[in-house]
LOSE-580765 format. One line per 10 residues: number of its first residue (from 1); their letters; for each residue x, y, z of C-alpha. Coordinates in Angstrom, 3 decimals. Example, Ala and Ser with C-alpha at 12.3 -4.5 7.8 and 13.67 -1.06 7.14 Angstrom:
<pts>
1 = AS = 12.300 -4.500 7.800; 13.670 -1.060 7.140 .
</pts>
This chain:
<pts>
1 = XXXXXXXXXX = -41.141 23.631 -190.076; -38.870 22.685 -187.730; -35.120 20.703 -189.064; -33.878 20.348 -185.590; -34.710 16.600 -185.495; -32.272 15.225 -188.358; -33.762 12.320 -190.920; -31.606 10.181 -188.564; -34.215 10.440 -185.335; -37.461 10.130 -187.096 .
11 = XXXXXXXXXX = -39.746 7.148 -186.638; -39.329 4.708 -188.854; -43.296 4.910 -190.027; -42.393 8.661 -190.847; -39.840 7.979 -193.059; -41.747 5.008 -195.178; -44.457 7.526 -195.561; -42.133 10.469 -196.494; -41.150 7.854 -199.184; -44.312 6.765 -199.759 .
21 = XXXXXXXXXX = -45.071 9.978 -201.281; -42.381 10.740 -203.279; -42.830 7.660 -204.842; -39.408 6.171 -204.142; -38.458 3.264 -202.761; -37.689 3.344 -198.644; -34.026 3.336 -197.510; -33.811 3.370 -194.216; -31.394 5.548 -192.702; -27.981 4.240 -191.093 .
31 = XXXXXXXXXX = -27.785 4.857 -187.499; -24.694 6.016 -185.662; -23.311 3.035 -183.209; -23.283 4.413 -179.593; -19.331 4.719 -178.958; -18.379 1.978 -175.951; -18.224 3.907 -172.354; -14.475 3.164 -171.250; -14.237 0.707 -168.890; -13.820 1.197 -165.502 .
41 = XXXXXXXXXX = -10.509 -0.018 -163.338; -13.199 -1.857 -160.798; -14.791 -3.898 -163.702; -11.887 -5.991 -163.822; -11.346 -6.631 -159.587; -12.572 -10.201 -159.805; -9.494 -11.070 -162.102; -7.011 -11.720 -159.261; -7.311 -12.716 -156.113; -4.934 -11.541 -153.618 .
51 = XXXXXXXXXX = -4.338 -12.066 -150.230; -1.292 -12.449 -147.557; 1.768 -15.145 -148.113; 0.381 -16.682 -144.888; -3.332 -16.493 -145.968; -2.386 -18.774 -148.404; -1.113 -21.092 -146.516; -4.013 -21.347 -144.144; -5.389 -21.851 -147.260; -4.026 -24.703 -148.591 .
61 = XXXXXXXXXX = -3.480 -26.747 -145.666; -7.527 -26.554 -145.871; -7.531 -27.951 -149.303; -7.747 -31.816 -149.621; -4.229 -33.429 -150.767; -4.229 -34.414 -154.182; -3.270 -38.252 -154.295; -1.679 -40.037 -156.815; -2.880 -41.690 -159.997; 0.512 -42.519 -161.841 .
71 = XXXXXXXXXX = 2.626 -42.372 -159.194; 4.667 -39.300 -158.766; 4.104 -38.249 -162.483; 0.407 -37.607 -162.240; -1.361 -36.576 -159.512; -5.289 -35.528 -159.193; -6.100 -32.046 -160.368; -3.390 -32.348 -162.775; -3.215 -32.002 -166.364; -0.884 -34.407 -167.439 .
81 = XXXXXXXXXX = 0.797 -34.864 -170.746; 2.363 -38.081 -172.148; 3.902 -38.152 -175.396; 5.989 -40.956 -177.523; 6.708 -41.383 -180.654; 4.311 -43.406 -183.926; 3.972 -46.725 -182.615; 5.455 -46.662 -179.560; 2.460 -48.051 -177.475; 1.183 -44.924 -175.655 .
91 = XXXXXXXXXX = -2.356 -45.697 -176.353; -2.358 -49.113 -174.721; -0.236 -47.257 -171.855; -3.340 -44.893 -171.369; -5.668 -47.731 -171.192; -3.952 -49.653 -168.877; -3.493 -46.825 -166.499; -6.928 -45.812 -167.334; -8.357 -49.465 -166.100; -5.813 -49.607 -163.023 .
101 = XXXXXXXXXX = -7.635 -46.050 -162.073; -10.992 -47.465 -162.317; -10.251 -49.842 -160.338; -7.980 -48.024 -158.185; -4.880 -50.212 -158.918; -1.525 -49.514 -159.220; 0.521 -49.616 -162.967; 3.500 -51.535 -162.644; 5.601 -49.185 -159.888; 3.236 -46.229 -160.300 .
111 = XXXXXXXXXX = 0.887 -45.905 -157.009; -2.834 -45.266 -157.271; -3.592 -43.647 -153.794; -7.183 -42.660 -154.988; -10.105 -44.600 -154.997; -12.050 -46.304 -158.160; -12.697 -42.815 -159.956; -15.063 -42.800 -163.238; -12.730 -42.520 -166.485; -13.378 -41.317 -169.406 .
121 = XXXXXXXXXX = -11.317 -42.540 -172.447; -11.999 -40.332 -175.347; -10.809 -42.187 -178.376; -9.849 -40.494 -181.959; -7.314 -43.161 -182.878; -9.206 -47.084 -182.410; -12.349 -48.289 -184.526; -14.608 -50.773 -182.540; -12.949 -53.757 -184.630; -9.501 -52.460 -183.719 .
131 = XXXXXXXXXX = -10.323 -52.073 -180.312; -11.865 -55.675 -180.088; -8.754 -57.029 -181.477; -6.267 -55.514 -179.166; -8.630 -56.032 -175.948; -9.661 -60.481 -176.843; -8.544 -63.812 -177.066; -9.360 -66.469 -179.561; -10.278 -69.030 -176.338; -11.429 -66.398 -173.290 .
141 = XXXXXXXXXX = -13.205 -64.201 -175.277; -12.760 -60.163 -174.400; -12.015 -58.485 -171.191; -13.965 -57.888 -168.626; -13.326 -54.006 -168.060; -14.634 -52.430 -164.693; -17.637 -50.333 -164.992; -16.062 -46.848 -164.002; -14.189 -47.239 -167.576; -16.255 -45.463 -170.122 .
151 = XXXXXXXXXX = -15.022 -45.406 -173.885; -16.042 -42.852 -176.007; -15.682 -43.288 -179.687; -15.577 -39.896 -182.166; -17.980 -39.809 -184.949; -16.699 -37.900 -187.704; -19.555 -37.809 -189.715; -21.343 -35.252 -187.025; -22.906 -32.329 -188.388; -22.087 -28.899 -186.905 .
161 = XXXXXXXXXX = -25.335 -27.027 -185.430; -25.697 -23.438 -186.907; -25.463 -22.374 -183.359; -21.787 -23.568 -182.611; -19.432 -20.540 -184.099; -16.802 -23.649 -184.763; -16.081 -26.817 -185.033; -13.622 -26.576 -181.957; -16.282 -24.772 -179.980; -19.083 -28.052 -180.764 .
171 = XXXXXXXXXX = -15.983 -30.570 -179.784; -15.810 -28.708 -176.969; -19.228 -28.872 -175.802; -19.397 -32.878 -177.066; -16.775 -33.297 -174.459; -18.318 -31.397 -171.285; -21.726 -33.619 -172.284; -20.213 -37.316 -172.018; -18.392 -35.798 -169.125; -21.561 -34.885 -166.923 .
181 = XXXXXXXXXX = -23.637 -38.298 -168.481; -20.980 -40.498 -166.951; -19.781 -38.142 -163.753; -16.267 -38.390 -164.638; -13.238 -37.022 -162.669; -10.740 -38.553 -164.964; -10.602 -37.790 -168.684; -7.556 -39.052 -170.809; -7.945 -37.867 -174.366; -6.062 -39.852 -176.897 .
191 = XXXXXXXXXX = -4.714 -37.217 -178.535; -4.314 -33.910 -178.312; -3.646 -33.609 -182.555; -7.380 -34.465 -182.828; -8.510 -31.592 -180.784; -6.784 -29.088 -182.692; -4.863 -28.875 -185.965; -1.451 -26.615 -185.707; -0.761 -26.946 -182.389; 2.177 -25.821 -183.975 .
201 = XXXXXXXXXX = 1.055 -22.105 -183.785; 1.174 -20.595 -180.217; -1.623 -19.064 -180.391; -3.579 -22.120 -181.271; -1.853 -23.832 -178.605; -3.342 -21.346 -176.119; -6.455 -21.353 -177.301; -6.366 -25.475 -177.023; -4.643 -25.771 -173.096; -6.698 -22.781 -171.927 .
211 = XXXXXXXXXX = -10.119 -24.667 -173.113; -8.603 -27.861 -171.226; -7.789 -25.704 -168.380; -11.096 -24.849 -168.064; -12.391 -28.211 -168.451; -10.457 -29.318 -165.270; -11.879 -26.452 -163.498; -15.077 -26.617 -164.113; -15.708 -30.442 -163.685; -12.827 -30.721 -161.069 .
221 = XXXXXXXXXX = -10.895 -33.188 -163.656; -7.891 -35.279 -163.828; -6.918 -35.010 -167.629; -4.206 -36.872 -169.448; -3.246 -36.071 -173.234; -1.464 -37.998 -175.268; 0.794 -36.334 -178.209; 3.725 -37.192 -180.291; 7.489 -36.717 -181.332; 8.432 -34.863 -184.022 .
231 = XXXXXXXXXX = 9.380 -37.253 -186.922; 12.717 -36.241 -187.451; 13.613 -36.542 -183.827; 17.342 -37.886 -183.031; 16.364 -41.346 -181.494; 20.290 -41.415 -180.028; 19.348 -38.344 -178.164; 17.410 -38.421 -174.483; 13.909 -36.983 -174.500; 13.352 -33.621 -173.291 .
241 = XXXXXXXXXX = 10.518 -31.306 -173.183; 11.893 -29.936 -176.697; 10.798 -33.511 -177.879; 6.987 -32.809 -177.353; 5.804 -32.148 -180.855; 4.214 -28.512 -181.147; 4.544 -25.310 -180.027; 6.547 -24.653 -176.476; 3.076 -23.471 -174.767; 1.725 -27.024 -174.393 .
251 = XXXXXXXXXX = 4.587 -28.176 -172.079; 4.368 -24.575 -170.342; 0.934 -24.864 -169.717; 0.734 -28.381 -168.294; 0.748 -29.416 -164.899; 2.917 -32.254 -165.743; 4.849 -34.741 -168.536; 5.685 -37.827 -168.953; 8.073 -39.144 -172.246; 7.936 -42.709 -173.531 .
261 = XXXXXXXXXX = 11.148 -43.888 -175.267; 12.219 -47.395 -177.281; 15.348 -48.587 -176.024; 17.726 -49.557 -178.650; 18.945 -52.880 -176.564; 15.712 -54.512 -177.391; 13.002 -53.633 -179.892; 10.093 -54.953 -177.356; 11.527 -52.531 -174.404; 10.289 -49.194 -173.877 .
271 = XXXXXXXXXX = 11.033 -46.929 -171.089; 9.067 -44.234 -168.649; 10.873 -40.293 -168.095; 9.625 -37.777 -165.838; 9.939 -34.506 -167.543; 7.768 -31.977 -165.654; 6.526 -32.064 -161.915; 4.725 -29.736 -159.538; 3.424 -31.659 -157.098; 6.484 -33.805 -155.776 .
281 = XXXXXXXXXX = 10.445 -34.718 -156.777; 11.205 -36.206 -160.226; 11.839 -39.817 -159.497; 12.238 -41.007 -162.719; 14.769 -39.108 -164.157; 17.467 -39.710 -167.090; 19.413 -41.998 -163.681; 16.284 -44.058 -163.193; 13.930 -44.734 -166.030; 11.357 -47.166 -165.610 .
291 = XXXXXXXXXX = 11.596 -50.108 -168.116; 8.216 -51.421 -169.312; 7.858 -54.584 -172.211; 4.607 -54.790 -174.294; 3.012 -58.284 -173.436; -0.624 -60.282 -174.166; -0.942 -62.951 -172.017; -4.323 -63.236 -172.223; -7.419 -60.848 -173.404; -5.781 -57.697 -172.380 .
301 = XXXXXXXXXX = -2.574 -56.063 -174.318; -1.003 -54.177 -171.767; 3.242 -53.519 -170.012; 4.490 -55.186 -167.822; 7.216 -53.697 -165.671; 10.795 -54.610 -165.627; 12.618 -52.534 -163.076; 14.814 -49.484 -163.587; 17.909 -48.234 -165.875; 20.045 -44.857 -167.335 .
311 = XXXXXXXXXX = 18.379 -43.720 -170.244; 22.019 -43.322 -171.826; 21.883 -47.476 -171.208; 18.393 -47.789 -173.310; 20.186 -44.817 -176.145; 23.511 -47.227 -176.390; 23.043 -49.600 -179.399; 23.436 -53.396 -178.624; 26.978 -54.372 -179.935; 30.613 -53.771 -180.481 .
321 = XXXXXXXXXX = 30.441 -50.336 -181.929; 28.195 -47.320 -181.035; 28.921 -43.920 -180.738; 27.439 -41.308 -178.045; 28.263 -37.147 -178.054; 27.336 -37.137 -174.540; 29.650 -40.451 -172.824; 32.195 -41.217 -175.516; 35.311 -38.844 -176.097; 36.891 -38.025 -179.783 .
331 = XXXXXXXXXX = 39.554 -40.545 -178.893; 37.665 -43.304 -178.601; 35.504 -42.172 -181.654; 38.625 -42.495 -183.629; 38.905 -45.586 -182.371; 35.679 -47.114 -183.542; 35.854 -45.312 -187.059; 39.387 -46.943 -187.647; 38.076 -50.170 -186.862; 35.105 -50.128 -188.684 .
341 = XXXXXXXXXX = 37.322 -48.539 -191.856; 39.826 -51.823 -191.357; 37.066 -53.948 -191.675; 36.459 -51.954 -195.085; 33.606 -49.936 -194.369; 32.547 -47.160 -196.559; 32.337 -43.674 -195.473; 28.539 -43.904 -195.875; 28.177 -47.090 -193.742; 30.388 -46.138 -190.992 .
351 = XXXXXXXXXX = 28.580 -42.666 -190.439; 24.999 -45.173 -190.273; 26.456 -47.428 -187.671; 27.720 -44.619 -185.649; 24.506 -42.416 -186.049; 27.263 -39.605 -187.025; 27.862 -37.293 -189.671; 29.727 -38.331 -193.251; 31.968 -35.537 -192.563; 33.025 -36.286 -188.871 .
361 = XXXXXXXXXX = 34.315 -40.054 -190.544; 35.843 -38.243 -193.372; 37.603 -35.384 -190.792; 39.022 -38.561 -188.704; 39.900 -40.741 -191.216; 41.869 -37.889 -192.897; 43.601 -36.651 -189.566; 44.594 -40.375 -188.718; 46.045 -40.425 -191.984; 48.171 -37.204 -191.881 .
371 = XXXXXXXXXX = 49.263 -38.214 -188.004; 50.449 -41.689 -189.606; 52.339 -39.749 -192.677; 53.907 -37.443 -190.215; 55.184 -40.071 -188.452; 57.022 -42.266 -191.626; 58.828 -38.784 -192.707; 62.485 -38.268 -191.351; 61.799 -34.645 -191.117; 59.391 -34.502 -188.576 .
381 = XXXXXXXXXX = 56.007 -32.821 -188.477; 57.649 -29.367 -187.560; 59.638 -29.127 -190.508; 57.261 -30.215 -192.722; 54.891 -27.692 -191.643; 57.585 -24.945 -191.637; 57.985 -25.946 -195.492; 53.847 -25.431 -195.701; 54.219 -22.065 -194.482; 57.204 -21.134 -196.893 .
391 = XXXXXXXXXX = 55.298 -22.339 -200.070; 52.096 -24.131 -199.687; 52.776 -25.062 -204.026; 55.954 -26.333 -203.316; 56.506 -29.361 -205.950; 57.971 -32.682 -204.929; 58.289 -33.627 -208.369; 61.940 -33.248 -209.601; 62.970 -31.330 -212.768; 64.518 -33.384 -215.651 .
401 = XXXXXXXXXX = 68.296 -32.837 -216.299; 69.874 -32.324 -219.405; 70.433 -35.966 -220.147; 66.807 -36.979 -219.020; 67.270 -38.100 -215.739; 65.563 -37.207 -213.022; 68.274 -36.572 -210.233; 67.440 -38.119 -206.401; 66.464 -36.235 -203.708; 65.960 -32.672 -205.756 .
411 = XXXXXXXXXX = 62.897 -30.433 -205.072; 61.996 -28.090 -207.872; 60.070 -25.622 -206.761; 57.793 -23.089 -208.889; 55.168 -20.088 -208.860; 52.036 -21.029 -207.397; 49.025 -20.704 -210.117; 46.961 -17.510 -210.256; 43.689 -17.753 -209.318; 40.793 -18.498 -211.613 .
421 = XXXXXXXXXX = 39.160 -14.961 -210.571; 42.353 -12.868 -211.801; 42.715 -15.023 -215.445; 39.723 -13.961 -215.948; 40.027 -10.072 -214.849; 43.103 -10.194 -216.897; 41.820 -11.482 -220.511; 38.912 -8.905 -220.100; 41.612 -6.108 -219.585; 41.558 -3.567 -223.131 .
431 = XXXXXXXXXX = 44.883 -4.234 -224.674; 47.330 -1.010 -225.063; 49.049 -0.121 -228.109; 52.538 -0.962 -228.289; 54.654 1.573 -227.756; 56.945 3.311 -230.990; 60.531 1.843 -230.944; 63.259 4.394 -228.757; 59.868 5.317 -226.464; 60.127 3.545 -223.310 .
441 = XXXXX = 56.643 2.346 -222.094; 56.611 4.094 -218.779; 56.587 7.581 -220.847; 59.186 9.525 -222.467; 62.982 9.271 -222.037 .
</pts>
């Protein structure tokens, strides 16, 4: 009998007979997994593509050049991010420039350079009675949108099929569907918090910008997401691409950004920041917002454009008294907070109206104080703070004289109090026996 072929390599019909007759139930054996060859350096030579500096250039003059759909901040190809804050109006922004695509119109001061392109509008926000409302009149009925606008509507309710390994994976796939039933080549998602939870995480920001990468690749896409603030964003601050709530790899990884601010002159006004660009200049910058009003007309809730501003114009409260890091020095700060504290504001009330600090009022009232003190003395300040150096206890109060009286223009000065810390180290201290009488206490005579 030959053992060279282990219990391992047998058939499978030799082993259920082997166990056949023993009379024991069959087990079959665990096989070894064949190790993984290691791969080879040429496996991965379709990662990269390289060629000459001028190579590339031949290249690209070849390549078609990508027009604009929002102006300089969005251009075809792109994956373009706008982000506001709750309530700010972003999703009628993104169907307004949606529409104006469709019909290849411009929004407000923002050129459309391409033709009518199909658009997607991939809703996760609007029910079909909310978007009724926002998109009708009472008298002319709802608006007539052009027929390269396609809404889609999510359906929560969806069951996942046992074949999609997540639910991310079967949104995914939803998406690339409507995309080829419609022939889109513009896809604004409204937002990006629906197509991920904890974009927070890097890693699932990745994840989320390298499956919309791929999106725009594969279907040769314009994309626009919309996204938020973080709630406890500084309003009296400009935006920036720190303002973009989530981790850092969403701004990295897009193409380009837009910001949508309130101004604080008017509660109707918003305004319109570049805050990333590839393709061309930033011409909206913090020097030359674009100011935009929320307006109804008729059937069709959309902005209307109202020229340009600073952003530090829109930032600046309306009225008397506001208060700035950036524009305003400490001097005129002071200023404002001893106004304000004339008029007999609180502490509380003045650090609300100036969007500061309780601390900076306190620190400025306080100094203003000391500077006004230091004036009234006939000493000067640089005696005075001599004397602080000397004795920082020093008493003011006179000491009584024999008869009662308190003599003018006496100082009494006295030890300044041990601190709390040493009391304490000193009453936990053993006491010592007192020495015999005619033995001094330092030891013997």
């Amino acid at each position: 009998m030959s053992f060279d072929n282990p219990s391992s390599e047998r058939p499978e019909y030799i082993e259920q007979l082997r166990a056949e007759i023993r009379g024991v139930p069959y087990r079959p054996a665990k096989r070894k997994k064949a190790e993984p060859e290691s791969p080879e350096l040429a496996d991965a030579r379709c990662l990269f593509t390289v060629e000459s500096g001028n190579r590339w250039i031949d290249l690209g003059a070849r390549e078609p050049k990508a027009k604009m759909l929002l102006g300089e901040c969005w251009h075809q190809g792109e994956l373009c991010i706008l982000f506001a804050d709750t309530n700010a109006g972003k999703s009628v922004l993104a169907v307004q420039i949606g529409e104006n695509i469709a019909r290849a119109q411009n929004t407000g001061p923002f050129a459309c350079d391409a033709g009518p392109e199909n658009v997607l509008y991939v809703d996760f926000e609007l029910s079909t009675t909310q978007f009724y409302q926002r998109y009708s009149h009472p008298e002319q009925g709802g608006h007539n949108f052009s027929n390269n606008f396609f809404r889609a509507q999510f359906n929560p309710s969806a069951d996942i099929p046992e074949n999609f390994k997540s639910f991310d994976d079967f949104l995914i796939a939803g998406l690339e569907y409507k995309i080829n039933l419609v022939k889109a080549t513009v896809l604004i998602i409204d937002n990006i918090t629906c197509l991920r939870s904890g974009t927070e995480s890097a890693a699932v920001a990745l994840r989320l910008m390298n499956n919309l990468k791929s999106l725009k690749a594969d279907h040769k896409l314009s994309i626009l997401v919309l996204a938020h603030t973080p709630k406890r964003r500084n309003a009296a601050q400009p935006l920036s691409a720190n303002d973009l709530h989530g981790s850092k790899l969403l701004i990295n990884f897009a193409d380009s950004a837009v910001a949508m601010g309130k101004s604080k002159t008017d509660n109707t006004l918003c305004y319109l920041k570049q805050i990333k660009q590839r393709n061309t200049r930033q011409c909206y910058g913090e020097d030359n917002v674009a100011l935009c009003r929320l307006t109804q007309p008729g059937n069709f809730l959309h902005f209307t454009f109202e020229g340009n501003s600073t952003e530090q114009a829109q930032l600046q409260a309306a009225g008397r008294h506001s208060y700035n890091r950036s524009t305003i020095d400490r001097e005129e700060l002071a200023k404002c907070i001893n106004e304000l504290n004339a008029e007999g504001l609180t502490v509380r009330d003045i650090a609300e109206r100036l969007r500061i600090s309780r601390s900076t009022v306190h620190n400025v009232l306080q100094a203003d104080e000391s500077r006004i003190t230091n004036a009234r003395s006939p000493q000067g300040p640089d005696v005075q703070a001599d004397e602080k150096a000397v004795g920082r206890h020093t008493d003011t109060r006179a000491a009584p004289s024999a008869e009662g009286a308190i003599p003018s223009g006496t100082v009494a000065k006295h030890r300044p109090r041990e601190p709390q810390w040493k009391i304490s180290r000193a009453l936990l201290r053993p006491k010592h026996a007192e020495a015999p009488q005619g033995v001094a206490e330092n030891g013997p005579p």
